[in-house]
C-alpha positions in Angstrom: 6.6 8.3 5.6 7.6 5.3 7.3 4.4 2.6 7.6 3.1 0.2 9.6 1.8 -2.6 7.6 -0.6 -5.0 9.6 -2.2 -8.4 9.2 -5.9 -8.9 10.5 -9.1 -10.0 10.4 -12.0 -7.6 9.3 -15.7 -8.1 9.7 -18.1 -7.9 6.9 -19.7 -4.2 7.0 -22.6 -3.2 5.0 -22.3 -0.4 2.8 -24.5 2.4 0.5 -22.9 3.1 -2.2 -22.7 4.7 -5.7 -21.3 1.9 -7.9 -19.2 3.8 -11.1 -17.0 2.7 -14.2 -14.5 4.7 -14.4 -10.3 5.4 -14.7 -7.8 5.7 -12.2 -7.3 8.8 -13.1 -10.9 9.6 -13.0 -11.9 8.4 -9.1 -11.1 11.7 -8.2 -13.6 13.5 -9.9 -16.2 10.3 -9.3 -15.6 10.7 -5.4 -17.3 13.7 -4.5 -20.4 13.9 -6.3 -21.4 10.4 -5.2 -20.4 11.7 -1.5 -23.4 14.0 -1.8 -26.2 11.3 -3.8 -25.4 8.5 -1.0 -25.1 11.2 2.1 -28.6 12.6 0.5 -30.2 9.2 0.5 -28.7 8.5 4.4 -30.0 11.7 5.7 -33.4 11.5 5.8 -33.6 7.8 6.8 -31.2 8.2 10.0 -28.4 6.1 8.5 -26.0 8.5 8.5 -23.7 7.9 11.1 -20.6 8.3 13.0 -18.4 5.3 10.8 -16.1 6.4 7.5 -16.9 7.2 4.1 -15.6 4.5 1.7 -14.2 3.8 -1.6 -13.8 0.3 -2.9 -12.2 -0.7 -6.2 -13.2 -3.9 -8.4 -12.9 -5.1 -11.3 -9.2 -3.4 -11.8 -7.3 -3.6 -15.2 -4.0 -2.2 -14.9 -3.3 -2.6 -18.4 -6.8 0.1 -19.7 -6.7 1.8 -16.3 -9.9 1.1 -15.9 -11.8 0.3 -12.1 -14.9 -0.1 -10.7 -15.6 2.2 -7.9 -18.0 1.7 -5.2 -18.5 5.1 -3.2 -20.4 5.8 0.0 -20.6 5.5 3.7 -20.5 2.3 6.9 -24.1 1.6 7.2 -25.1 0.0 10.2 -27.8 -2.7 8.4 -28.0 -2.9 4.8 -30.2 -0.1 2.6 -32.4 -0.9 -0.2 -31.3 2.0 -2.3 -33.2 3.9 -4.5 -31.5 2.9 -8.0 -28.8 5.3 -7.6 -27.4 4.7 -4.4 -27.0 0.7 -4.0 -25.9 -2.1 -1.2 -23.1 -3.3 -1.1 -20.4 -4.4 1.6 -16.5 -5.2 2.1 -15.7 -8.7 2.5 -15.0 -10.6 5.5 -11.5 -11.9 6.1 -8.1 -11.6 6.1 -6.6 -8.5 5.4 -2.9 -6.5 4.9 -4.4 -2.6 6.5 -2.3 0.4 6.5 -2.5 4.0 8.0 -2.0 7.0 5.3 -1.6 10.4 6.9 -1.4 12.5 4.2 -2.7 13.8 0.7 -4.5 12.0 -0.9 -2.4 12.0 -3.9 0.4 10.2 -2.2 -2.0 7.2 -1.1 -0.2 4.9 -3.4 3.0 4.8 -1.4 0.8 3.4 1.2 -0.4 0.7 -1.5 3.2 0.4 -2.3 4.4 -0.1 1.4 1.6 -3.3 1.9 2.9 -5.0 -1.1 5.9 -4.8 0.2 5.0 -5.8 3.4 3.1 -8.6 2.4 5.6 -10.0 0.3 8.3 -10.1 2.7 6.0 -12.4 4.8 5.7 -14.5 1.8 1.7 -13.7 1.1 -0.3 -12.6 -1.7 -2.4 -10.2 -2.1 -6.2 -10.8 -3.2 -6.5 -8.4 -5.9 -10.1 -8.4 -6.8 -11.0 -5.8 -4.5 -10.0 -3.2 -2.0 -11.0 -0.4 0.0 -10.0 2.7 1.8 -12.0 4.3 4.4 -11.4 8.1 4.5 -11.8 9.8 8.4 -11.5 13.3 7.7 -13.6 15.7 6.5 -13.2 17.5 3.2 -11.1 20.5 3.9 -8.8 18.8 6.8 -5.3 19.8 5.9 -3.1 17.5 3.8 -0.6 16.6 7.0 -3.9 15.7 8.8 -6.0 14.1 6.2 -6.4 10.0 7.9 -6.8 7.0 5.0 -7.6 3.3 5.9 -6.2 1.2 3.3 -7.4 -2.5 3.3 -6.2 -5.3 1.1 -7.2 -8.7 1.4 -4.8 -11.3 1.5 -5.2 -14.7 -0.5 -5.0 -17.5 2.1 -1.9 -18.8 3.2 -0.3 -22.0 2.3 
């Protein structure tokens, strides 16, 4: 799939969440039951709205595989949460974003296209967080399925 790697500025956007330690290989089985818990909590306060659902990933160790996940949905002011379902938000600045059409399986050549990209230009990537935002609903087809990756950059110079 051929990529279009660009360099932006993002807003600060609040978040509800479901914070997780997990694996890599785990997220997947992580992401949909904490869907449900934060879309629950939304529902009946009116903050479930029209932006994307989210997954951010901190505290990364490639070496145990282990990650922090942060899973839940654009809120448009921050929520107190109820113990389960937290605050939380994706940092302001700049940021290498990417387009993946496609499975989520093959997300990582998206990943793989931005480091690229951003070392070409001679940048860095800020690796203690990033975050996708996921605009289709479960079910779409594969071909149709639309990911938001965002990686901040470390600043230039």
């Amino acid at each position: 799939m051929a990529y279009e790697v660009r360099i932006t500025q993002v807003p600060r956007q609040d978040l509800a969440v479901v914070r997780t330690q997990t694996t890599f290989s785990g997220i997947p089985t992580v992401m949909g039951a904490s869907f449900e818990k934060v879309a629950a909590y939304l529902g009946p306060l009116g903050l479930l709205g029209p932006g994307p659902a989210v997954g951010r990933y901190t505290d990364m160790d490639m070496t145990t595989g282990s990650v922090t996940v942060h899973v839940g949905f654009v809120v448009a002011r921050p929520v107190d949460g109820d113990g389960t379902v937290v605050p939380d938000e994706t940092p302001a600045g700049e940021v290498a974003t990417i387009t993946h059409m496609g499975s989520y399986e093959k997300v990582s050549e998206a990943y793989d296209a931005v480091a690229a990209a951003v070392a070409m230009r001679g940048r860095q990537l800020d690796e203690t967080t990033m975050w996708e935002e996921y605009w289709s609903p479960p079910g779409t087809p594969d071909d149709e399925t639309k990911t938001v990756v965002f990686c901040p950059l470390k600043p230039a110079g």
